[in-house]
N, C-alpha and C positions, 0 to 999 in steps of 0.2 A: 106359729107353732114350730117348736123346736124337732128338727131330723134327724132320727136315730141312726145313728152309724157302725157304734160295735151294740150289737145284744147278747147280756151273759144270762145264762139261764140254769141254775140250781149247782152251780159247776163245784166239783169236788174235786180234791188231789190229795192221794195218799202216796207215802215212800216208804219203804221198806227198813226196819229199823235201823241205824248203825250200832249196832253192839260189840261187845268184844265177847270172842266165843264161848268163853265161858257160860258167860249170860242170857248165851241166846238157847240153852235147854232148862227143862223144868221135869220133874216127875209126876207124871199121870196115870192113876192105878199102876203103878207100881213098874212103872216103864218109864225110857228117859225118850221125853218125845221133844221135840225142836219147838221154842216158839213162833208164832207168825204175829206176833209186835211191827203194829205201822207206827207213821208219824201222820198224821191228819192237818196235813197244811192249809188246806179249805175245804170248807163245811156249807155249802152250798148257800153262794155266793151269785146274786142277781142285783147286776149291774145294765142301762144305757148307757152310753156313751155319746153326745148328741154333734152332731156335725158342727163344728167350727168352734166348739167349747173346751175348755182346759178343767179335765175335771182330777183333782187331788187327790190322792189316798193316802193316808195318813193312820199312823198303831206304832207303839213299840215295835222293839224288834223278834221277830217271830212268828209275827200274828199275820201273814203271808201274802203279803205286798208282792214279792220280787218274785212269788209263786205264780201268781194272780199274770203280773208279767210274760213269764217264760209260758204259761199254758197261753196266752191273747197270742205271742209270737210263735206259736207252735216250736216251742225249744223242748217242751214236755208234754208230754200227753194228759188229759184230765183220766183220771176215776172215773164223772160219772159228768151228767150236764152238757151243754151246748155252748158252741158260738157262733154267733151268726154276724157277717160282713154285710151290710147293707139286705138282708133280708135270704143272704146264703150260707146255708151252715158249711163253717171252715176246721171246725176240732178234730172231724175225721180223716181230712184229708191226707195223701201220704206226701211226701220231700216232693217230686215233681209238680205234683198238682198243689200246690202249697209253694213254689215258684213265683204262680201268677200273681200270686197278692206279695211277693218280697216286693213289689214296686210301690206296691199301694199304701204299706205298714215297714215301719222304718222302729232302731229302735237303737237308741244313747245309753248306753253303759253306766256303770257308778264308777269304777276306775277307768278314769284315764290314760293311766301308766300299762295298764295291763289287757284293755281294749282294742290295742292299734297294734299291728305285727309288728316286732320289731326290724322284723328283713325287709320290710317294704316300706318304699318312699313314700312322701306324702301323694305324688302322681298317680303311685301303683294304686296305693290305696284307694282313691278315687277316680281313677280309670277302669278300676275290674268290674261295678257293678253298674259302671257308665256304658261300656262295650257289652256288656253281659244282655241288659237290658234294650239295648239300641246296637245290633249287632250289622242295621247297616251304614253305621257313624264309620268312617273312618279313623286313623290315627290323628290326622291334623284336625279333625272337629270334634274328636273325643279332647284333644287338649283347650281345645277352643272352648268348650265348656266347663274346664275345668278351672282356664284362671277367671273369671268373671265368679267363681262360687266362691274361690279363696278369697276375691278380695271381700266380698259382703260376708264375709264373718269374720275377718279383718287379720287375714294371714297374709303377705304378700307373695304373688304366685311367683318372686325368686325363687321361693323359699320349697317348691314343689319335688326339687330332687334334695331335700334333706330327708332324713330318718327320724323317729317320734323322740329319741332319745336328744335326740338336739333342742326339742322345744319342750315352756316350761308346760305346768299342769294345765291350765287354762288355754292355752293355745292345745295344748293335744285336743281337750273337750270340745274346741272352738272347730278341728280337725275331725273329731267324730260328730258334730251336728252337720257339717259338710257334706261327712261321706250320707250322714242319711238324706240327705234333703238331697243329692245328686242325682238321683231317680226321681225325683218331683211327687215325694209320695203324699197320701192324703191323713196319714195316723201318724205320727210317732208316739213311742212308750219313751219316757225319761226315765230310769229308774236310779234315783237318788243322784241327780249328774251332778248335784254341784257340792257334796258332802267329801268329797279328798282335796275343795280347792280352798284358797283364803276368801277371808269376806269380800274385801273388796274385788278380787277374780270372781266371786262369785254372781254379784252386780250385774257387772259386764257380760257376763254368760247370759244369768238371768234377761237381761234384757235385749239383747241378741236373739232368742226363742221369741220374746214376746212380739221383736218386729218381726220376723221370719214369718210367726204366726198370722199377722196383719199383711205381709204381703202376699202370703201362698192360701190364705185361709185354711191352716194347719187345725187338727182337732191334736190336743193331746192328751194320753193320761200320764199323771206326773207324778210321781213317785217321790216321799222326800220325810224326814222328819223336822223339818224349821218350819215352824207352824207362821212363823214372821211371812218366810215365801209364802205359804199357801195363802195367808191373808191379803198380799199384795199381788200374785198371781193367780190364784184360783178362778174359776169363772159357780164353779160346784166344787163339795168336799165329800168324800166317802169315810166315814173314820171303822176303821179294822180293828177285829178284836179276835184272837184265837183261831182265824180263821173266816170269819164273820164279818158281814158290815153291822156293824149298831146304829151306825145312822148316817144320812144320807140328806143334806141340805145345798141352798146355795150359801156361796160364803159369808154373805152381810147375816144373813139368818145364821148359820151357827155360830159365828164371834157373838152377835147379839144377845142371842137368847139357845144355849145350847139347849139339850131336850133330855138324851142318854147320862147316865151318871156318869160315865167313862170319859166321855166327852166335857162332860162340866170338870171334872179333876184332868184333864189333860189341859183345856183353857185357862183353868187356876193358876196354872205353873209357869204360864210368862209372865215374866218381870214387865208391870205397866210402872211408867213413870208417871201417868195421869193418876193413879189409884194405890197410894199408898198402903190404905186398910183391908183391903180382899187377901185373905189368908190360904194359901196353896189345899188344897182339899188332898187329905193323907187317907190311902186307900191303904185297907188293912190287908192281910193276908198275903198268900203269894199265886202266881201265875200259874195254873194248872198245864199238867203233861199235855202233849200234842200225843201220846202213844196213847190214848182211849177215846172213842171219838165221845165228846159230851153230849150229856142229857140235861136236856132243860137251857135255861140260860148260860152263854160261857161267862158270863161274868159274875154268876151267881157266889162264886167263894168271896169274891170282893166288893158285894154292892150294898150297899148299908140299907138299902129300901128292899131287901130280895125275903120271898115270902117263900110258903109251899109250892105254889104254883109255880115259881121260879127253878124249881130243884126237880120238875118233875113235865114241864114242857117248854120247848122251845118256844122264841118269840116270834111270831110273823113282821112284816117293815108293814108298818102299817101310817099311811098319808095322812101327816098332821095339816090342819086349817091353813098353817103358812105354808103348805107347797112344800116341806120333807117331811122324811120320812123317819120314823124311830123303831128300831127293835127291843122293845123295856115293857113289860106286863106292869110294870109304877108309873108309867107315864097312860098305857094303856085304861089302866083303872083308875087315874085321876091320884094315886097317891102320891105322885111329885109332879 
């Protein structure tokens, strides 16, 4: 039986709108009153996460991956919902008490360039949360720890009083999966790490995490849009929509036989060189505002199977015979 490690529970997150001032008043009876326009980045969103699994999330851009992220790392506070750490809820916690677990949840960046301080060397970088953590290391055992981390993700520890600006893209990311894995944590969040590198930088990174993972027995959630990676590293897939998970498999089971329509037109669209005749499935319409929180399905303006019932209740995740899960009232009722 698989051990659940992070539990999200109905979790929501609203932000406040960005408008330009103009726009942010309206006339109400005959009064100019302000509006209060959110942005609804997640709409209660219930995830596991299962100890020593690499589980993917996967949506265009918008549909609240990186949100999803920074509320798991307390970088933002949720709206409304839970997290729980091995069985302790963490969402409320404040900066000090939310300390204890920076050891245990670690978290890699999508820029590399823009991730790593520029005024600090590779040393500092990886000596601060070294001593912070282990404060009674000394200096000579805080570096003692540090060249044995640079060589296994393949920096040479010369290189330890250089600056980020000296090394290329792939070695910065190679330099931030270091500093997270310096504390010997049990979670890290990737969110999108290998999307500012070249392909083949990308490889290399990619398979770096995946021994890391095999030697530390790392859980992660990974964060990405190259559905290539997720097929070749995923362990599980969560695919996101508006906010939403629509569904929820392990990865042989959604390449196979996806379930969600959103998910079937997102698999459509990789070039198979094995299958010439499968025709990219063209979703009409377009992507509704995050400023209303939706009713009923969020993909009901685009789903070619969506009925009334669609337009007037949400879908529950409801566990198909293969072990995931679908959010779709057409799958539900047997219409697709």
């Amino acid at each position: 039986m698989a051990t659940p490690l992070i539990q999200i529970s109905h979790l929501e997150k609203a932000f406040a709108s960005n408008q330009s001032w103009f726009s942010q008043w309206r006339i109400d009876r005959g009064k100019l009153r302000r509006k209060k326009d959110k942005v609804h980045a997640l709409n209660g969103v219930n995830l596991t996460i299962n100890q020593g699994e690499t589980l993917c999330v996967v949506g265009e851009t918008g549909c609240g991956k990186s949100t999803l992220a920074r509320v798991l790392m307390g970088l933002t506070a949720p709206s409304k919902g839970e997290v729980h750490y091995q069985d302790q809820r963490i969402d409320h916690l404040n900066d000090r008490q939310r300390m204890l677990f920076r050891r245990r949840m670690q978290m890699v960046f999508q820029n590399p360039y823009a991730s790593l301080n520029p005024r600090m060397t590779v040393y500092q970088t990886l000596s601060e949360p070294i001593a912070f953590h282990n404060p009674q290391l000394s200096a000579k055992q805080v570096e003692e720890k540090i060249r044995p981390l640079l060589e296994s993700v393949g920096i040479a520890p010369s290189n330890m009083d250089h600056y980020p600006h000296e090394f290329s893209g792939g070695q910065r990311q190679r330099i931030s999966l270091a500093r997270a894995l310096s504390v010997e944590p049990d979670f890290i969040i990737a969110d999108e790490p290998l999307s500012a590198l070249d392909v083949s930088v990308q490889a290399q990174v990619l398979n770096l995490m995946m021994d890391k993972q095999e030697e530390h027995n790392l859980t992660y959630l990974f964060i990405t849009h190259d559905l290539a990676v997720v097929e070749h590293f995923a362990t599980r897939v969560a695919v996101m929509y508006l906010g939403r998970v629509c569904e929820l498999a392990s990865t042989k089971t959604l390449f196979s036989a996806p379930k969600h329509p959103y998910t079937q037109a997102l698999l459509s669209a990789i070039p198979r060189l094995d299958n010439n005749t499968t025709q990219p499935i063209r979703l009409m319409g377009e992507v509704p505002t995050q400023m209303d929180k939706p009713i009923g399905c969020v993909f009901q303006a685009r789903c070619p199977y969506a009925n009334p019932r669609c337009y007037a209740e949400s879908p529950d995740m409801i566990r198909q015979p293969d072990n995931s899960s679908v959010a779709c009232h057409a799958v539900d009722e047997g219409r697709l």
